[in-house]
C-alpha positions as CSV (number, residue, x, y, z in Angstrom):
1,X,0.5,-1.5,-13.6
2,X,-1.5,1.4,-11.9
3,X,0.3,4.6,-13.2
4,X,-1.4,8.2,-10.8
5,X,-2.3,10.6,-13.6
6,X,-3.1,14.5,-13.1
7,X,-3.8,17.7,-15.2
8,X,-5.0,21.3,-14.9
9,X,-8.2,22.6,-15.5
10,X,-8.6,24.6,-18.9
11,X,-9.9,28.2,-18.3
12,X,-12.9,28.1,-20.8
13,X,-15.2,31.3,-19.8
14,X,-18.0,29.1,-19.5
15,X,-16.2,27.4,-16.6
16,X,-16.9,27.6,-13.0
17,X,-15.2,29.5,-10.4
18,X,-15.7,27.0,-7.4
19,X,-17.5,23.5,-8.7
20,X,-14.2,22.0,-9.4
21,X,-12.1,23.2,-6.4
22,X,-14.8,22.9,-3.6
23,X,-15.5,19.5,-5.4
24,X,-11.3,18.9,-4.9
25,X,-11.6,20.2,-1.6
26,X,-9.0,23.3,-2.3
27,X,-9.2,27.3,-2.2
28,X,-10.5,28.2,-5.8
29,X,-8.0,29.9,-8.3
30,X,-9.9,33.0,-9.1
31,X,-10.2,31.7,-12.5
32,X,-13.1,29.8,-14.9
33,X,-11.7,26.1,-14.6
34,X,-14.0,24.3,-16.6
35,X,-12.6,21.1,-17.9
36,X,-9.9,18.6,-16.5
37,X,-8.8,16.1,-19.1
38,X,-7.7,12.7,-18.1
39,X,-6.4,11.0,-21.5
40,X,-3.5,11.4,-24.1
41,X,-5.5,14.3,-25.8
42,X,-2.7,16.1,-27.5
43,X,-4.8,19.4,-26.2
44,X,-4.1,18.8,-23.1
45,X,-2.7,15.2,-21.9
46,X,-2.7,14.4,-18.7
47,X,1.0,14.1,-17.0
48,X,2.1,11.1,-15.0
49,X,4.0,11.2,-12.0
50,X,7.7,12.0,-13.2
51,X,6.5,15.3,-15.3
52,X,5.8,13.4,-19.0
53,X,2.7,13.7,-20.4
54,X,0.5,10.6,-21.0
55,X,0.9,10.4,-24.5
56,X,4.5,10.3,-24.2
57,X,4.5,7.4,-21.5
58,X,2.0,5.2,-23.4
59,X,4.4,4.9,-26.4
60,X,6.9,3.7,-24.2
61,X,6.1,2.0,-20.7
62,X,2.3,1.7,-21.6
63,X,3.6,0.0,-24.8
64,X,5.0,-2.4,-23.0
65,X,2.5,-3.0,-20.4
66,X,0.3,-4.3,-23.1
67,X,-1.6,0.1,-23.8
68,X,-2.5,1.0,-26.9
69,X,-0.4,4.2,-28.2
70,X,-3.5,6.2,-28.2
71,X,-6.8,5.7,-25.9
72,X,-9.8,5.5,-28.2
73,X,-11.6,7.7,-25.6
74,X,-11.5,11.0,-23.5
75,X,-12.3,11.4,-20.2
76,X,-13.1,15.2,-17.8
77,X,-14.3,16.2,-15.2
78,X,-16.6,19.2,-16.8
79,X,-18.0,21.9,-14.5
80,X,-20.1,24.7,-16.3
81,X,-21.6,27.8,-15.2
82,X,-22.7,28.6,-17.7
83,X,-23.8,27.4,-21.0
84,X,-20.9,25.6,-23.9
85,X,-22.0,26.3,-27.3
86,X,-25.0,24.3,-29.2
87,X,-23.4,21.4,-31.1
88,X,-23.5,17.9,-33.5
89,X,-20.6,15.8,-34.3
90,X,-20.7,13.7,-37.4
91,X,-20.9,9.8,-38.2
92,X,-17.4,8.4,-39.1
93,X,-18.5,8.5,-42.5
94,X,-18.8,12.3,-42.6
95,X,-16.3,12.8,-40.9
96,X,-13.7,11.0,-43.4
97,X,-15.8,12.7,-46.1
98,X,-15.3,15.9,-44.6
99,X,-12.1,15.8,-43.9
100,X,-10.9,14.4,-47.2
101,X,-13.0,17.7,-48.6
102,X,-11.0,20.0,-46.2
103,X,-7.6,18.3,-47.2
104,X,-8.0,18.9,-51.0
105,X,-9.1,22.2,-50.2
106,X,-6.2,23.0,-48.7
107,X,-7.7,24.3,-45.3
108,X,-5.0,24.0,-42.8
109,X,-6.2,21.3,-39.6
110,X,-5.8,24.1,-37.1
111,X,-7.7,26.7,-38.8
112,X,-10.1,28.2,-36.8
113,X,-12.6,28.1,-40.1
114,X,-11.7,24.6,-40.1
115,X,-14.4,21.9,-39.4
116,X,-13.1,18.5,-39.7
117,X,-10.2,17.9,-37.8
118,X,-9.9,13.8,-37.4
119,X,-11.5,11.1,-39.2
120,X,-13.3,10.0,-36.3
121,X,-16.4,10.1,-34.7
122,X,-17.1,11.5,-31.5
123,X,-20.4,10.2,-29.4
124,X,-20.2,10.8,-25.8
125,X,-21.9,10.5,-22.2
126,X,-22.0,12.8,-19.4
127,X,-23.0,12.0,-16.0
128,X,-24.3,14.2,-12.7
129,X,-21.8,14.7,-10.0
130,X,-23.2,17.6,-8.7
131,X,-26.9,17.0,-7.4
132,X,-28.7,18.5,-10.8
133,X,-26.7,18.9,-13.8
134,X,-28.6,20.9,-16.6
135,X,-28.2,20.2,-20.4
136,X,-30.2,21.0,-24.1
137,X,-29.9,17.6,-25.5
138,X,-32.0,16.9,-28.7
139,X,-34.9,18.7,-30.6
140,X,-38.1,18.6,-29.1
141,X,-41.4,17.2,-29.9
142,X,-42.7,19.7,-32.7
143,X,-46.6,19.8,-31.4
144,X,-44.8,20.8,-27.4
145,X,-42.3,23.4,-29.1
146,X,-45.7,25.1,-31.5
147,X,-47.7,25.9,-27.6
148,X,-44.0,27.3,-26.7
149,X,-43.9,29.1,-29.6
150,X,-47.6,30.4,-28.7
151,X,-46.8,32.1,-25.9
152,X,-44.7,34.5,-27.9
153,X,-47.1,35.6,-29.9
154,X,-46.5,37.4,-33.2
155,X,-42.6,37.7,-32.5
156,X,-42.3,33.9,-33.3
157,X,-45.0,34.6,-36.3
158,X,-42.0,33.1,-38.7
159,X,-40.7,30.1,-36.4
160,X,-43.8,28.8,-35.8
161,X,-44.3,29.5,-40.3
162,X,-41.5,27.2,-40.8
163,X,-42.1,24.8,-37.9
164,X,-46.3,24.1,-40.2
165,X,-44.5,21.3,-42.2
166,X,-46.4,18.4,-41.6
167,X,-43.1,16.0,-41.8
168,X,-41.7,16.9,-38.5
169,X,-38.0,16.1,-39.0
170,X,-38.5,18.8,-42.0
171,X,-40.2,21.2,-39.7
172,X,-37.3,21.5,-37.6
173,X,-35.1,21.6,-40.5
174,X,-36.6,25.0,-41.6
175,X,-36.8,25.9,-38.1
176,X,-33.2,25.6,-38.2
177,X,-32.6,27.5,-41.3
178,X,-34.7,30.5,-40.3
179,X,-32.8,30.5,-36.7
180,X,-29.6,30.8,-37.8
181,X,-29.8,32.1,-41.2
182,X,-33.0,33.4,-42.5
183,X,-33.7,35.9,-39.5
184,X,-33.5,39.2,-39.8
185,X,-31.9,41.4,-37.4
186,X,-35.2,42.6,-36.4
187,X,-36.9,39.0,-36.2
188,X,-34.0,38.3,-33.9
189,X,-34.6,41.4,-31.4
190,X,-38.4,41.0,-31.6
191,X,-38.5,37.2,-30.5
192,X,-35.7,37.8,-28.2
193,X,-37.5,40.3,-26.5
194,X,-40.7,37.9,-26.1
195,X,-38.6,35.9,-24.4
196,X,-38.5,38.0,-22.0
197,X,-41.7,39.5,-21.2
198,X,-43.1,35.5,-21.3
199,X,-44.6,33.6,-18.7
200,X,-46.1,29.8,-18.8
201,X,-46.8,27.4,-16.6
202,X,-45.8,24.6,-18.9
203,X,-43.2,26.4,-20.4
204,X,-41.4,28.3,-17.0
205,X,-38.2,26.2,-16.7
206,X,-37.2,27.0,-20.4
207,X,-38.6,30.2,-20.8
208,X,-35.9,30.7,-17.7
209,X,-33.3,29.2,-19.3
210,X,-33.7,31.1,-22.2
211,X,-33.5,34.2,-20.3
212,X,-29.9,33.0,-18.7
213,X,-28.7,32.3,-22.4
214,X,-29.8,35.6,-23.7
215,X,-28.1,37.4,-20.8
216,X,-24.9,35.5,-21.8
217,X,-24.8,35.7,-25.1
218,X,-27.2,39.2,-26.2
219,X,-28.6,38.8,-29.6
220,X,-27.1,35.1,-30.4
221,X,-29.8,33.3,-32.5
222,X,-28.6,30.4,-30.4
223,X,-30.9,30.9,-28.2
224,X,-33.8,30.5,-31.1
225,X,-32.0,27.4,-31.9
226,X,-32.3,26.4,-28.2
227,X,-36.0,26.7,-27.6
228,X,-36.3,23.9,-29.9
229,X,-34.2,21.6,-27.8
230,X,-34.9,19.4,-25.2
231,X,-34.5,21.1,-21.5
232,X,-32.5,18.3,-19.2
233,X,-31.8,18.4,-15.4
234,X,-29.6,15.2,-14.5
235,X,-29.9,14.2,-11.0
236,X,-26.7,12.9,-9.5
237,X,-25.4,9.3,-11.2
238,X,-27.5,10.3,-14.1
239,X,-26.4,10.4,-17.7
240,X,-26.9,11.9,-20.8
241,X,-25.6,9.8,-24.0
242,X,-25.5,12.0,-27.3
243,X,-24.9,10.3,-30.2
244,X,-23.5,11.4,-33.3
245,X,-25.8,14.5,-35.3
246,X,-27.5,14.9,-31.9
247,X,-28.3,18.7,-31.2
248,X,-26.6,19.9,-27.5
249,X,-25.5,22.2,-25.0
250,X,-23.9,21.2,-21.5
251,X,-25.5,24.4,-19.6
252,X,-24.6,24.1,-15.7
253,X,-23.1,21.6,-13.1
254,X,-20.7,19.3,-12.6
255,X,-20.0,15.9,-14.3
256,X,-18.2,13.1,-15.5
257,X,-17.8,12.7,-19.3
258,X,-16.5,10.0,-21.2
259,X,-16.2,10.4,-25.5
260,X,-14.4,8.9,-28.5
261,X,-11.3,10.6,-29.2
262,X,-11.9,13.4,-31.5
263,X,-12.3,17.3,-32.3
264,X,-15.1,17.3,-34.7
265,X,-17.8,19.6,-33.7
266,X,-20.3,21.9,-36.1
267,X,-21.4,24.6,-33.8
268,X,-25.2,25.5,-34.0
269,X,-25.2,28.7,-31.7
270,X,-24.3,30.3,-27.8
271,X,-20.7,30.9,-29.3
272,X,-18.6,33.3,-31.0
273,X,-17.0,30.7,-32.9
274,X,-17.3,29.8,-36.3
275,X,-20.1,28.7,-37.4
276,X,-20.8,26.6,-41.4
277,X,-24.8,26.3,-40.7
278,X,-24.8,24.5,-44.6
279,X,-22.6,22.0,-43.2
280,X,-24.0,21.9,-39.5
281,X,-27.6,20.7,-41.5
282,X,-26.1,18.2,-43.6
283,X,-24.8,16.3,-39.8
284,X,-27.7,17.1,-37.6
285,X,-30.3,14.6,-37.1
286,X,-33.6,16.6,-36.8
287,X,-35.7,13.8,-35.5
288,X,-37.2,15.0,-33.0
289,X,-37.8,12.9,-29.1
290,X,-36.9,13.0,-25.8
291,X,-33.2,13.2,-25.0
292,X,-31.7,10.0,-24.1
293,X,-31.3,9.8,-20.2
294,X,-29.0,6.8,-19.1
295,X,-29.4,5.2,-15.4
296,X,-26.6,2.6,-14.2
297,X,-27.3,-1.1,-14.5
298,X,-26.2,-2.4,-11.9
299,X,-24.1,-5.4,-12.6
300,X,-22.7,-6.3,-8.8
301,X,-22.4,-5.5,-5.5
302,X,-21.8,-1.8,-6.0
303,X,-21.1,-1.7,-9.8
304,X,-23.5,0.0,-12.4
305,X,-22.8,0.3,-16.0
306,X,-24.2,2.6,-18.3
307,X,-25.2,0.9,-21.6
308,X,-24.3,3.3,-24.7
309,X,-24.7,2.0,-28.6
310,X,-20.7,2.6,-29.3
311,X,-17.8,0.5,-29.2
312,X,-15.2,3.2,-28.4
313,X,-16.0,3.4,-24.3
314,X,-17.8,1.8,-21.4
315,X,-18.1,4.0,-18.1
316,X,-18.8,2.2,-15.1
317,X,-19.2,3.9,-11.6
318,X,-18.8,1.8,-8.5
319,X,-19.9,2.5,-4.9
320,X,-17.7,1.4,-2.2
321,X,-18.7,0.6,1.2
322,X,-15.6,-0.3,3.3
323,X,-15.6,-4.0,1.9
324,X,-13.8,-4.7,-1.3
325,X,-15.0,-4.4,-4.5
326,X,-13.5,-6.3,-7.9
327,X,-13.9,-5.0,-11.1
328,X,-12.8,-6.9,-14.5
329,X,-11.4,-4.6,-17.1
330,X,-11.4,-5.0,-20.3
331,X,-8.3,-2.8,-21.5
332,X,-7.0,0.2,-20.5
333,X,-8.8,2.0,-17.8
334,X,-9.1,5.4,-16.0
335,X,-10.6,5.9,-12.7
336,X,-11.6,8.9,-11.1
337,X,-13.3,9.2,-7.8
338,X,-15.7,11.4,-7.1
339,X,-16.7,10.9,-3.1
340,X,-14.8,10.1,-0.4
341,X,-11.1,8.3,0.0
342,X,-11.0,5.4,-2.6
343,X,-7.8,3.1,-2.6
344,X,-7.2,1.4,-6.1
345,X,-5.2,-2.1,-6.0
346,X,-3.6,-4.3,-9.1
347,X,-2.7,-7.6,-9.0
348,X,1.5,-6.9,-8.5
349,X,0.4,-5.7,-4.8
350,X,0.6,-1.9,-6.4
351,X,-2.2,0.4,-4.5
352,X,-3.0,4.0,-5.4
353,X,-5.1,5.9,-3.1
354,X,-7.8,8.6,-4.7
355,X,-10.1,11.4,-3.2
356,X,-12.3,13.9,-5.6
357,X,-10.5,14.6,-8.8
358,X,-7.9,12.6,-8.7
359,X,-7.6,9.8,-12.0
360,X,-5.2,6.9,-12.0
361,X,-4.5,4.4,-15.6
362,X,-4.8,0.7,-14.8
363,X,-2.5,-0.6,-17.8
364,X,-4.3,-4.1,-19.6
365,X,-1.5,-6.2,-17.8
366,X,-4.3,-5.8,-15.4
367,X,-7.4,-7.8,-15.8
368,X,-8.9,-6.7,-12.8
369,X,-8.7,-3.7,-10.0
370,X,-9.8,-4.3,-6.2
371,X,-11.2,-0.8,-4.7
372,X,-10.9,-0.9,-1.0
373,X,-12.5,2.1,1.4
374,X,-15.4,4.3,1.7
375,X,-16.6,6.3,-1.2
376,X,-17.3,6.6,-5.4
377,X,-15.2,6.4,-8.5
378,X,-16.0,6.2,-12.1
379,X,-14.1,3.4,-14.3
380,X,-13.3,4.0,-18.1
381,X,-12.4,1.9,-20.2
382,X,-12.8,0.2,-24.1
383,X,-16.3,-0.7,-25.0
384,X,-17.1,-4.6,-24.0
């Protein structure tokens, strides 16, 4: 059973006000549109043809059809302009912790003070659509971040003080600490401002980027936290896996993103939001590396899979080239295309045709979809 799904795009400020419709090929809204949500996310399910939402239809025709009543993942279309606040998402074991500790605290689950709203996990991949896509993704090598630091001179005097621990994953614990709660007000202005009088060679892309985030978000000690992270640009059909307790920030483009269903997330900066920096250290995984870039394996004639270390998703993009493609599923799937005119075809003889941004479900009574045309889509489905 192929079932055509659509939503609207969420007006988050950090949206874009043309990615997603000159991507969809339409006149743009006027408005920030910076997420579309293809899933039974009670936030914002997606609706099927008839008006229900998904979640509604998968507890009764999807049950039937052989669907789970909820997806164990997420899928958007995510186009930024600017930069989503810094975040980690715990292990399934904090997050049960946590929100047992919420519970018998008696912090309602849709306070906004509230941390731990699920008892699940929630890694995730993002992929490039547009030709770069820009992210933070993970804490930096500490020796690379100290001749960053140097550049600053005595404004990042007291970073650079709690960055001389010679355990490194310590280092940028205290590094941490001093960003988002141990600087003064005046710390914050005076490093701040050597932002943005700085110039590097080595450094110039993120000495850039910080000056974008500090012209967003004026005086956010995010942007101390972000110097420390890894600077990303994803070329298209690229991805970014972030895994849970992984420092990040999606900071511009367009992409595909696939995650496990849930709306656990410890903000770390670049956000008004609440922000429990105790609890945010007691998730984040300080050790620092590169970020972890994820190319397609291919796996066929058109087919690439992008290997993550979680069971709760596999994305898999396929190029078409006017002759038929066959893909095996392994559950539940969503496609969304994302070039050109892309029909999908089931085994019953049902066919659903797709152009940029539209999504369809392929129900498990399918084991296999035939994509027929000229173009690109991306496949989710249950990890393999």
């Amino acid at each position: 059973m192929l079932v055509p799904i659509a939503n609207d795009p969420r007006d988050y400020a950090w949206g874009s006000t043309t990615l997603l419709a000159d991507f969809e090929g339409r006149e743009p809204s006027g408005r920030p549109e910076a997420e579309v949500w293809f899933g039974d996310h009670p936030g914002s399910p997606a609706r099927v043809a008839d008006g229900r939402t998904l979640d509604a239809w998968l507890a009764t025709e999807g049950r039937a059809a052989g669907a789970p009543e909820r997806l164990p993942y997420l899928l958007k279309l995510l186009a930024a302009a600017s930069a989503l606040s810094i975040q980690a998402h715990p292990t399934i074991a904090q997050a049960q912790e946590g929100f047992a500790r919420e519970d018998a605290a008696g912090v309602p689950v849709d306070a906004a003070h509230r941390t731990y709203r699920d008892l699940n996990h929630k890694p995730e991949l993002i992929v490039a659509v547009s030709d770069e896509f820009v992210a933070l993704a993970g804490l930096r090598e500490v020796g690379d971040t100290r001749r960053l630091l140097a550049v600053l001179g005595d404004a990042a005097a007291p970073l650079s003080a709690a960055l001389a621990a010679s355990d490194p994953e310590t280092a940028l614990r205290r590094a941490l600490v001093w960003a988002l709660s141990g600087a003064t007000p005046d710390d914050l202005s005076a490093f701040l401002a050597a932002v943005h009088s700085a110039r590097s060679d080595e450094f110039a892309a993120e000495l850039d980027n910080a000056r974008r985030l500090i012209a967003d978000h004026p005086g956010d000690p995010g942007v101390v936290v972000a110097l420390l992270m890894n600077l990303v640009t994803l070329r298209r059909g690229e991805g970014l896996f972030v895994d849970a307790g992984v420092l990040h920030a999606y900071v511009r483009g367009l992409g595909v993103e696939i995650m496990a269903a849930s709306d656990n997330v410890l903000r770390g900066g670049l956000t008004p939001k609440h922000i429990d920096v105790d609890e945010l250290l007691s998730i984040v995984d300080t050790t620092p590396g590169p970020a972890r870039v994820v190319r397609p394996r291919p796996d066929g004639e058109g087919i690439g899979r992008y290997d993550v270390p979680v069971a709760d998703f596999a994305l898999t993009t396929v190029e078409v080239r006017g002759s038929a493609v066959e893909v095996p599923l392994s559950g539940t799937a969503l496609v969304v295309a994302t070039e050109g005119d892309v029909t999908v075809a089931g085994g019953g003889g049902d066919t659903v045709p797709l152009r940029p941004g539209r999504a369809v479900l392929v129900a498990p009574d399918e084991s296999a979809v035939v994509l027929h045309g000229t173009g690109r889509v991306y496949l989710a489905e249950p990890g393999r």
